[in-house]
C-alpha positions as CSV (number, residue, x, y, z in Angstrom):
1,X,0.5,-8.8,3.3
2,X,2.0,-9.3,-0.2
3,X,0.1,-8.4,-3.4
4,X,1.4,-9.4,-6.8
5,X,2.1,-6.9,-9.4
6,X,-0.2,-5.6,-11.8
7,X,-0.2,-7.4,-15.1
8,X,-2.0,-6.5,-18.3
9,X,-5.3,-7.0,-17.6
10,X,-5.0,-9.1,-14.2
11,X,-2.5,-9.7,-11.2
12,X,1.0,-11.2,-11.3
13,X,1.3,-13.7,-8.5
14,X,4.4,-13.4,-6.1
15,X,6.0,-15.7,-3.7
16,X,3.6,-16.0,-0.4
17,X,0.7,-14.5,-2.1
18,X,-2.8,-16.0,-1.1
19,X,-6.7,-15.5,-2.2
20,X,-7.0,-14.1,1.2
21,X,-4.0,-11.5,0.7
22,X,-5.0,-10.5,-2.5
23,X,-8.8,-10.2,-2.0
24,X,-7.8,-8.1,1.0
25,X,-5.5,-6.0,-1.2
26,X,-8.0,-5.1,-3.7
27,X,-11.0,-4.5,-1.2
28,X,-8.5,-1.8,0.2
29,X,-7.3,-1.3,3.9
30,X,-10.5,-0.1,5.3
31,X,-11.9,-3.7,4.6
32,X,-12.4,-6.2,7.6
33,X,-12.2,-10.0,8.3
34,X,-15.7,-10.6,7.3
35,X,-15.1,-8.5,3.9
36,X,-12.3,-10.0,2.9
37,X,-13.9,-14.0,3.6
38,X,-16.7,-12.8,1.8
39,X,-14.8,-11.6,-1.6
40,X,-11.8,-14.0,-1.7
41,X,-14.1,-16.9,-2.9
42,X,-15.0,-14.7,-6.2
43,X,-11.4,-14.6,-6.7
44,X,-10.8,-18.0,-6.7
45,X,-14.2,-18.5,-9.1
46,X,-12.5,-16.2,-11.7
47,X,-9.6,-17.8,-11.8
48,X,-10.3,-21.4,-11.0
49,X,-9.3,-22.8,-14.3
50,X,-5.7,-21.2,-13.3
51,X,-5.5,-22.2,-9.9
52,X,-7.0,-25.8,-9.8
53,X,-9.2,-27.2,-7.3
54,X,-7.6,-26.5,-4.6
55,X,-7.8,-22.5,-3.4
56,X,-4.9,-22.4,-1.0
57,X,-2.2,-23.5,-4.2
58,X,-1.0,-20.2,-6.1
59,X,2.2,-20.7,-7.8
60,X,4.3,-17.5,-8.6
61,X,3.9,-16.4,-12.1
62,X,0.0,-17.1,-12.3
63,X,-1.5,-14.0,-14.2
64,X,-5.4,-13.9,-12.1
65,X,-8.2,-11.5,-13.4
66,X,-10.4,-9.8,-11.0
67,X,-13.4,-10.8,-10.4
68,X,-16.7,-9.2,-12.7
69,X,-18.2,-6.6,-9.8
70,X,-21.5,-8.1,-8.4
């Protein structure tokens, strides 16, 4: 699992990086399958004026903010 670089204020995305990857990466590695599916469609709502509409298309470079905590 990759996870892009911390950026001022947000996440730098890197080659092969995915909602998925990061979610998983900022839920920490006691986190499961089921956590991780639930919190990587809260990344993509953050950020979905940077991404587009479709989830599964980060390009390197993108500078994401974490989603607000529920």
């Amino acid at each position: 699992m990759t996870f892009g670089h911390p950026a001022e204020a947000g996440i730098v995305v890197k080659p092969g990086d995915t909602l998925w990857s990061i979610a998983a990466a900022s839920l920490g590695p006691l986190a499961t399958d089921v956590d991780i599916a639930l919190h990587w469609p809260s990344w993509y709502s953050a950020n979905r004026r940077i991404i587009g509409d479709d989830p599964s298309t980060l390009r390197a470079g993108q500078v994401l903010q974490p989603p607000t905590p529920s």
